[in-house]
C-alpha positions as CSV (number, residue, x, y, z in Angstrom):
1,X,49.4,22.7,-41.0
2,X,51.8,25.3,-39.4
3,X,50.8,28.9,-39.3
4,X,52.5,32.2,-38.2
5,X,49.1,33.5,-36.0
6,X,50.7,36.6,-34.0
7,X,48.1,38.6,-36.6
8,X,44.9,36.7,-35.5
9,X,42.9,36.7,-32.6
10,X,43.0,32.8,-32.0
11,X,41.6,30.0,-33.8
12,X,38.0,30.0,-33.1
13,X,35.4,32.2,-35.4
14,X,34.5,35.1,-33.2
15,X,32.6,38.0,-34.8
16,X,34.4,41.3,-34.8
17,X,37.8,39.1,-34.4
18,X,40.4,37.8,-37.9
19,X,40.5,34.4,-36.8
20,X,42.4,31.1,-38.4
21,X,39.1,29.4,-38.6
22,X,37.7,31.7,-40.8
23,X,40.5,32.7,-42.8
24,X,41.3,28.7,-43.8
25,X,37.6,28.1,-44.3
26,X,37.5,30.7,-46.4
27,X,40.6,29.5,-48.4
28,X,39.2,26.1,-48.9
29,X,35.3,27.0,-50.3
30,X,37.5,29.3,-53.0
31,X,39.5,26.4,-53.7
32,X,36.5,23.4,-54.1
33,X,34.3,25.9,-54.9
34,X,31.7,25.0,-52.2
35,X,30.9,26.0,-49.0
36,X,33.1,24.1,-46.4
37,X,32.7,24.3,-42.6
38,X,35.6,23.5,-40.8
39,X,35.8,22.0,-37.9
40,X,39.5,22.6,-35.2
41,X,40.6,19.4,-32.9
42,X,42.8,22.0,-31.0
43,X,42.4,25.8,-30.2
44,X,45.2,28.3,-29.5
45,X,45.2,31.8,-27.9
46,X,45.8,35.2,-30.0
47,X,49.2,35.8,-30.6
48,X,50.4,32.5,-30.4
């Protein structure tokens, strides 16, 4: 997956912050209908 994230602050969940994390997670429990944790193997800095 390839993503544009100069309007997130990073990948991680942080409260208070629009992350990738959440956004995707949130993407994919609409889409199987079910909850869906999901879990990053790599991390990347807002604005990158």
């Amino acid at each position: 997956m390839a993503y544009r994230g100069t309007h997130y602050q990073g990948f991680q969940i942080q409260e208070n912050a629009h992350s990738v994390q959440a956004e995707v997670g949130q993407a994919l429990s609409t889409l199987f209908r079910t909850p869906f944790e999901l879990t990053g193997s790599s991390r990347t800095d807002a604005g990158v």
